[in-house]
C-alpha positions as CSV (number, residue, x, y, z in Angstrom):
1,X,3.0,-135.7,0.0
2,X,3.8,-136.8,3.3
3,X,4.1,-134.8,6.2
4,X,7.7,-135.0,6.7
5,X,8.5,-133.6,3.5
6,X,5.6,-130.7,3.9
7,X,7.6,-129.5,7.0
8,X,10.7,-129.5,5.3
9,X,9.2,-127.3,2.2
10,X,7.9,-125.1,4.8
11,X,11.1,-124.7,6.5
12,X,12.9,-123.8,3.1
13,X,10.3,-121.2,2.7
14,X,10.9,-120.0,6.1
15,X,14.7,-119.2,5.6
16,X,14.2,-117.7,2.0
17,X,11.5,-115.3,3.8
18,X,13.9,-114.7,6.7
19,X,17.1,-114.0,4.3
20,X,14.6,-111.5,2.0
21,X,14.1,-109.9,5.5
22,X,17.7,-109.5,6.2
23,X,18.4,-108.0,2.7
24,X,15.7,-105.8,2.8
25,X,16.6,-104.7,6.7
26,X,20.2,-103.8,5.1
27,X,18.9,-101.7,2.4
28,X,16.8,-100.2,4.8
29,X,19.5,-99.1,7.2
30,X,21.6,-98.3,4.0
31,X,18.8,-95.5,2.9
32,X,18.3,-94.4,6.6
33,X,22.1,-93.7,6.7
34,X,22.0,-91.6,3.5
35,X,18.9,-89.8,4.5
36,X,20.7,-88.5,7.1
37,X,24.2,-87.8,5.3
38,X,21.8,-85.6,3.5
39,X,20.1,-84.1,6.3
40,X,22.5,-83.7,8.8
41,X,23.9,-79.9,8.4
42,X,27.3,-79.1,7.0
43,X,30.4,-79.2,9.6
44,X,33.0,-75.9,9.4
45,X,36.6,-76.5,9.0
46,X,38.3,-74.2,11.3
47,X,42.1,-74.1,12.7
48,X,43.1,-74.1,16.2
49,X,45.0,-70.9,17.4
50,X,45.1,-71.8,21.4
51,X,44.1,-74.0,23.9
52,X,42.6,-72.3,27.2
53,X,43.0,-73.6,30.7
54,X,39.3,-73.9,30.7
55,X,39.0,-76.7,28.1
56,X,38.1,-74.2,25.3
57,X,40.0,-73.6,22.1
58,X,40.4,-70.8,20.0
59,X,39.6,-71.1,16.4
60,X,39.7,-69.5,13.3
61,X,36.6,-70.2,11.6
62,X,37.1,-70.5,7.7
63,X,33.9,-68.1,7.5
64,X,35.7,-65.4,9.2
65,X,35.9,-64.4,13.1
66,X,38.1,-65.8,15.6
67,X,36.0,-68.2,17.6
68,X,36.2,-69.4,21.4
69,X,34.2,-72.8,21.4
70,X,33.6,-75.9,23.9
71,X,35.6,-79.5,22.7
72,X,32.7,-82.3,22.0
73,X,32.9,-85.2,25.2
74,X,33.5,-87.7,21.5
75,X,36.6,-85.9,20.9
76,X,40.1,-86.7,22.0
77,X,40.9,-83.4,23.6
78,X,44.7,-84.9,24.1
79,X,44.3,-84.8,20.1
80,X,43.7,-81.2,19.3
81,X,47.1,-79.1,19.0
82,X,47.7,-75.8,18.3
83,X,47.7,-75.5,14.1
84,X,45.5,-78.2,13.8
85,X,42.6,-78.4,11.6
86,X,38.9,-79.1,13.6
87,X,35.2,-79.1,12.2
88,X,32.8,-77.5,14.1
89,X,28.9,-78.1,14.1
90,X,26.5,-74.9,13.1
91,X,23.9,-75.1,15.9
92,X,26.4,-75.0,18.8
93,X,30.2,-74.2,17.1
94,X,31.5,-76.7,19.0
95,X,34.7,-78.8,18.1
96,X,33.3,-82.6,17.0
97,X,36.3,-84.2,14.9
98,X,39.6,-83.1,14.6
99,X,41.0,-83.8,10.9
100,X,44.1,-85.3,9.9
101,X,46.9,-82.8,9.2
102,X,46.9,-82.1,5.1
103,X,48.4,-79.3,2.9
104,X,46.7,-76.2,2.1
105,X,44.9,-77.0,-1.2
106,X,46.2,-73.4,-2.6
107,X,49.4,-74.4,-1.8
108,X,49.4,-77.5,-3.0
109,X,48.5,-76.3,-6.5
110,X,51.9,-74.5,-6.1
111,X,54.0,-77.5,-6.7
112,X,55.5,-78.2,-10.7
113,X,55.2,-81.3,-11.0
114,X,55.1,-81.5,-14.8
115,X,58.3,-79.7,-15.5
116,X,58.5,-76.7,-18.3
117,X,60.0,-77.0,-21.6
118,X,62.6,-74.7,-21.0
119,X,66.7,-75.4,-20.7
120,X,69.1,-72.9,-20.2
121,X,70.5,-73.3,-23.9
122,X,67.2,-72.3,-24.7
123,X,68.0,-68.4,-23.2
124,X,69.7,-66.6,-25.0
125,X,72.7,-63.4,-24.0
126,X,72.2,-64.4,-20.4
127,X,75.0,-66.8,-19.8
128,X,76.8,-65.1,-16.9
129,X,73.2,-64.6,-15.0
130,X,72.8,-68.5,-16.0
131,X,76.3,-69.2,-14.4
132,X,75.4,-67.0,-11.4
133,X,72.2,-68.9,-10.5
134,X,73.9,-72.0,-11.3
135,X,76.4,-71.5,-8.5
136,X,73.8,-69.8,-6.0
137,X,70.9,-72.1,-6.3
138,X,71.9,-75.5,-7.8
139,X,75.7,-76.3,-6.6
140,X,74.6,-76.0,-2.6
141,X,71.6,-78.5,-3.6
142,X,73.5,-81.2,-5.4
143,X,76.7,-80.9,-3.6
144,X,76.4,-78.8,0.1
145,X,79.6,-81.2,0.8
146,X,81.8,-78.4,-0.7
147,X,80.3,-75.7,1.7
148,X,80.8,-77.4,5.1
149,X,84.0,-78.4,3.7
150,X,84.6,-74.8,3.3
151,X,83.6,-73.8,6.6
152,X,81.1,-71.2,4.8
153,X,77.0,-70.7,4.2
154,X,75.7,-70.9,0.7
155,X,73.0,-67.7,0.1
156,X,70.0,-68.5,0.5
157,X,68.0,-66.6,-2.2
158,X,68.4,-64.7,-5.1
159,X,66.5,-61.8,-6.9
160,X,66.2,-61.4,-10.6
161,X,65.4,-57.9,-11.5
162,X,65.5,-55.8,-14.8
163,X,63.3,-54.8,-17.5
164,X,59.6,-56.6,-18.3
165,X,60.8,-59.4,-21.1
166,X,63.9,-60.1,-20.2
167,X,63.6,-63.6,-19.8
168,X,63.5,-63.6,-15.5
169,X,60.8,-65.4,-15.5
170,X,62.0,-68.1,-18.3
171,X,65.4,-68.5,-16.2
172,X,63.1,-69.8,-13.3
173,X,61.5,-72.2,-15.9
174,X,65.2,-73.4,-16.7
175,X,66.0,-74.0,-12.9
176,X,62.7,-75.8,-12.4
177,X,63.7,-78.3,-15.3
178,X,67.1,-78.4,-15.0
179,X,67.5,-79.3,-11.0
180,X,66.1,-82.0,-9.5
181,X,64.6,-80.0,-6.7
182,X,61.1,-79.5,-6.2
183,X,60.1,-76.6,-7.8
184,X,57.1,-74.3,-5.9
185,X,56.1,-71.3,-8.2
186,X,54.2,-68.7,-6.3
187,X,53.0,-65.1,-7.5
188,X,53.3,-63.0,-5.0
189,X,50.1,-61.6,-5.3
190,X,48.4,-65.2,-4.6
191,X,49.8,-64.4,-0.9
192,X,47.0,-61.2,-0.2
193,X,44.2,-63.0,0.9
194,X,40.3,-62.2,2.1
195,X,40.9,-62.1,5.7
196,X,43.2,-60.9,8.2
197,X,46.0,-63.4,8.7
198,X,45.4,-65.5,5.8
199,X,47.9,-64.2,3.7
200,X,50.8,-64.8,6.4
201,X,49.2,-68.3,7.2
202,X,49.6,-69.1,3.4
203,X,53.5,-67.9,3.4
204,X,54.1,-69.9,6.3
205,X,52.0,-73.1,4.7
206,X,54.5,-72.3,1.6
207,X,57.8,-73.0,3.2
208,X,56.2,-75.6,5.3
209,X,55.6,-77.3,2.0
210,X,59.1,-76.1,0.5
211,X,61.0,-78.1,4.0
212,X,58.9,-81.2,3.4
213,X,59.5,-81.2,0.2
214,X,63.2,-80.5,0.5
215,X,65.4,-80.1,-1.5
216,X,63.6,-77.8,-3.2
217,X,63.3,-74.4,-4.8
218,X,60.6,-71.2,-4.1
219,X,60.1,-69.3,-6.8
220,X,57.8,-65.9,-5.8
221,X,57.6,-64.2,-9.2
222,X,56.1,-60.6,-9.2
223,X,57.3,-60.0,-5.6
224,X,56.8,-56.2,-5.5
225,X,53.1,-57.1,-5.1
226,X,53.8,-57.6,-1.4
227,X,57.4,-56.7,-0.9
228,X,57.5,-52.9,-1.0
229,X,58.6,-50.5,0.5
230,X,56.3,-50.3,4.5
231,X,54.4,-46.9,5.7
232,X,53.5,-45.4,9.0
233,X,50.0,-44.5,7.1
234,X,47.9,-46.9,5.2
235,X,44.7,-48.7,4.5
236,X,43.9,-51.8,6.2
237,X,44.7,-53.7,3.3
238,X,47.7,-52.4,3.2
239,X,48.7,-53.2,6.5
240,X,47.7,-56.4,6.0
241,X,50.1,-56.4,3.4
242,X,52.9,-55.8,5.9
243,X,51.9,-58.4,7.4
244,X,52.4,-61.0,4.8
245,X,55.5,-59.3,3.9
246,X,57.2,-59.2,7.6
247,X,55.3,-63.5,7.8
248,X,57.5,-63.7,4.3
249,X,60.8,-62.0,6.2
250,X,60.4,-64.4,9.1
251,X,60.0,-67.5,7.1
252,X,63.8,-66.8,5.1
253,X,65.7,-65.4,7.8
254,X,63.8,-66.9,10.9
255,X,64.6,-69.4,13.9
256,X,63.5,-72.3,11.8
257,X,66.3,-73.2,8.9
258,X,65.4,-73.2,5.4
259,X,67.9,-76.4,4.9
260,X,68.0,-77.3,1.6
261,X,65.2,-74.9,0.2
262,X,66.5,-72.1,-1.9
263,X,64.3,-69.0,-2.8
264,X,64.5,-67.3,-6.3
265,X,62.3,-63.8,-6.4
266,X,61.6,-61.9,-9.6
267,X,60.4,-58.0,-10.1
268,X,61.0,-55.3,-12.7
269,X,60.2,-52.9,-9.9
270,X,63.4,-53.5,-7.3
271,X,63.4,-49.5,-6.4
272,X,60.3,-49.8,-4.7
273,X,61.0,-53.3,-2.8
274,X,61.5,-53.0,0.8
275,X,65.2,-52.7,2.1
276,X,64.4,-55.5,4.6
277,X,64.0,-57.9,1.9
278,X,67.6,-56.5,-0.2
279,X,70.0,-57.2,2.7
280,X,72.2,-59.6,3.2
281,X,70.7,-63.2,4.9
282,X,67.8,-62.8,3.2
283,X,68.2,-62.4,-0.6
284,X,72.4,-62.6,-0.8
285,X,72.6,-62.1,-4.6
286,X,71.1,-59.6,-6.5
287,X,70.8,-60.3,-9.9
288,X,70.2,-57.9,-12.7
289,X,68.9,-59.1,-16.1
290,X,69.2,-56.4,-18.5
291,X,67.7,-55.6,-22.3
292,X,70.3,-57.9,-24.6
293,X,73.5,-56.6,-26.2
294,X,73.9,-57.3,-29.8
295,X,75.4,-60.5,-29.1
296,X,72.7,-61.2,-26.5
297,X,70.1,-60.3,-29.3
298,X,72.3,-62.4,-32.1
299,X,71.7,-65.9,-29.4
300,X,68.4,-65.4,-29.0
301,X,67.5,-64.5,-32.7
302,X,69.3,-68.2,-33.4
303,X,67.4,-69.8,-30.7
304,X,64.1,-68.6,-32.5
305,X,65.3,-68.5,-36.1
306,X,66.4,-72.6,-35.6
307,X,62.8,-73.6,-35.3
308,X,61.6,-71.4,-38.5
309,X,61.2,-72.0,-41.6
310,X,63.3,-69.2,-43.1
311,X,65.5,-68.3,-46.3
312,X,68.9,-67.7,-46.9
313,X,68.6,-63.8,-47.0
314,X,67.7,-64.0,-43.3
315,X,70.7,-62.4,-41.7
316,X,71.2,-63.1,-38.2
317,X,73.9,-59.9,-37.4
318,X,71.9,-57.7,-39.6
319,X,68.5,-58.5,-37.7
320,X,70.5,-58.0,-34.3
321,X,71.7,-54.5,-35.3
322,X,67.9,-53.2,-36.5
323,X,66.9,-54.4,-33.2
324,X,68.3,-52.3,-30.9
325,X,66.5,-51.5,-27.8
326,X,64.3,-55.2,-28.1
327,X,63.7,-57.4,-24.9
328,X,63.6,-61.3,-25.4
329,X,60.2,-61.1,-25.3
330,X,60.7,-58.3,-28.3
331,X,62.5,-60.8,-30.8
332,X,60.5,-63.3,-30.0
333,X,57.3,-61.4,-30.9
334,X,59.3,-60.2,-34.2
335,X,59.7,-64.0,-35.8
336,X,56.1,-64.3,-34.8
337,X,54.8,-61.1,-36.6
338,X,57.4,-61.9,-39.7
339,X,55.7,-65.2,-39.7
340,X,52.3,-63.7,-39.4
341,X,53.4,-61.1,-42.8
342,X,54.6,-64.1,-44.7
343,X,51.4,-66.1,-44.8
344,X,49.9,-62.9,-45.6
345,X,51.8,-62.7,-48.2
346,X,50.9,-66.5,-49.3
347,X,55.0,-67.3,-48.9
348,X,55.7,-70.6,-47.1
349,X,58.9,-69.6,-45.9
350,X,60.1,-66.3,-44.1
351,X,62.7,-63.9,-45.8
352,X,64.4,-61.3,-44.8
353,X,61.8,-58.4,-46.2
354,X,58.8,-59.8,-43.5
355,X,61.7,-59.6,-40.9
356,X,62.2,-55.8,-41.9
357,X,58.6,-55.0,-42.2
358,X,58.3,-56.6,-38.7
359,X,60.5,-54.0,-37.1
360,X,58.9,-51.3,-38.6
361,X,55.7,-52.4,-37.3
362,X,56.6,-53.6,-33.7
363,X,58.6,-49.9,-33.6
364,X,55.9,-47.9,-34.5
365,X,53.8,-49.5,-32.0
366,X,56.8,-49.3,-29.2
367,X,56.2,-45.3,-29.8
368,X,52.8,-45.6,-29.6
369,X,53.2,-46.8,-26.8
370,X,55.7,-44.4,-25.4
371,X,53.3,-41.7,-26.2
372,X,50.5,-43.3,-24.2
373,X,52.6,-43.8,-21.2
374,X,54.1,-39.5,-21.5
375,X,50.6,-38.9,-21.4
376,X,50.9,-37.0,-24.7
377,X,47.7,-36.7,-27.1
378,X,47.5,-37.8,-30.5
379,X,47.0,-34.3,-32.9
């Protein structure tokens, strides 16, 4: 082996060693930087309420108190805005990073995106409520032409309001698929949060939503949970209440324009809901959904009684007269029960006899019931 080619073997070996010392200097950083990702303490999301003159900010820490903190010299102060979302180190509480704007993740579980099952002719004995809500929410969303050519403002909300099982809640389900607005469903009581000013923050991150989303359609089922009626006297949870409720006021008849969001609401307790939140500008149409007539109760026993399996002495007008008194929710239980009785009865179809033992046994519970709620004692 000469010389020449000894030096050139050596030199090989050289750069292998030298590109072994690279990799192994990467993986070594690589670790290093991990070590410290897991060492390093945990940052706290808070959002800004003010800027002072001083330099300092005031935050709202998501662990609780309000906080007045120094801005890190790595920070863009001309970045930090009032509603803006900062994390703040433990040791010191000081602002390091300012993080990009982004929806509330409670709110943004609010949002149907896959739409319900559920068409208007799938509700039955409700078609002038349909019609009504139709008109009030839908028409200014697919053509608000009409209403500037009109010189006039389409309402802005509506309130469905009636007995438990009356099918308010399935009507919202119909607008949701039937429109092609976003649809936000919120129950109300999802707006009383842990802390003091959460729950109006939330209401306002709602329509924020609703407006960037536009056009689109709030639904607030349950809405007695924060809309009644406001006391002089009350806990602190119940003022915060008022709170959320007068953040929920501002948001549909404020200085900032709903546009093309619409706002449905839906309680079975409307005599204890606030009188702020019944006048006009705020929820324009009040509509009642009552217990169905007998032709209400004959088109919903159809709508039910198509998707059965059922015999011909299944009469339709004779079921609708024995129910008298049943909410949707009612006759919908009853094909379930008479289903239930015939496969206890090994049939594989439904007469008319498991309909009539049905009633008898959702009516005997419907006393019970009525007993319990009297107060009265079983002898």
């Amino acid at each position: 082996m000469t010389d020449e080619h000894a030096v050139r073997i050596l030199e090989e070996k050289i750069r292998t060693m030298q590109m072994e010392a690279e990799s192994l200097r990467k993986e070594l950083n690589y670790y290093k930087s991990e070590m410290e990702k897991l060492l390093s303490p945990p940052l706290i999301e808070a959002i800004v309420l003010d800027i002072l003159e001083d330099g300092r900010v005031v935050v709202k820490s998501t662990s609780g108190p309000n906080l007045v903190v120094n801005v890190s010299g790595t920070v863009d102060f001309s970045s930090i805005k009032v509603g803006r979302y900062v994390a703040l180190n433990q040791r010191g509480s000081a602002v390091v990073e300012v993080l990009r704007d982004r929806d509330d993740p409670l709110v943004r579980s609010m949002e149907v995106v896959e739409r319900p099952n559920v068409r208007y002719q799938d509700i039955g004995g409700l078609d002038q409520q349909i019609q009504e809500v139709r008109e009030v929410v839908e028409l200014p969303l697919k053509k608000p032409e009409l209403f500037k050519e009109l010189g006039i403002t389409p309402p802005k909300g509506i309130l469905l309001y009636g007995p438990p099982g009356t099918g308010k809640t399935m009507l919202a389900k119909a607008v949701a698929t039937e429109s092609n607005a976003s649809f936000i469903h919120v129950v109300a009581s999802e707006f009383a949060q842990k802390f003091v000013g959460e729950g109006a923050r939330v209401v306002r991150d709602v329509f924020e939503l609703a407006r960037k989303k536009a056009p689109s359609i709030v639904f607030i089922d349950e809405i007695d949970a924060i809309g009644a009626k406001r006391v002089d006297l009350g806990t602190s949870g119940e003022r915060e209440v008022q709170r959320t409720l007068m953040q929920l006021l501002a948001e549909i008849d404020g200085f900032q324009p709903l546009d093309n969001v619409k706002i449905i609401a839906a309680t079975n307790r409307i005599d204890i809901l606030d009188p702020a939140l019944l006048r006009p500008g705020r929820f324009d149409r009040l509509i009642e959904i009552p217990l169905p007539n007998i032709e209400g109760r004959k088109q919903i026993l159809r709508i039910y009684l198509q998707k059965m399996k059922v015999d011909n002495s299944v009469n339709v007008d004779e079921l609708a007269m024995m129910t008298e008194g049943f909410s949707g929710a009612d006759l919908r239980n009853l094909c379930t029960e008479a289903g239930y009785i015939a496969i206890r009865n090994d049939s594989n179809v439904i007469s008319m006899t498991h309909f009539k033992s049905a009633i008898e046994r959702l009516r005997s519970k419907k006393l019970s019931k009525e007993v319990v709620d009297r107060g009265e004692k079983y002898v």
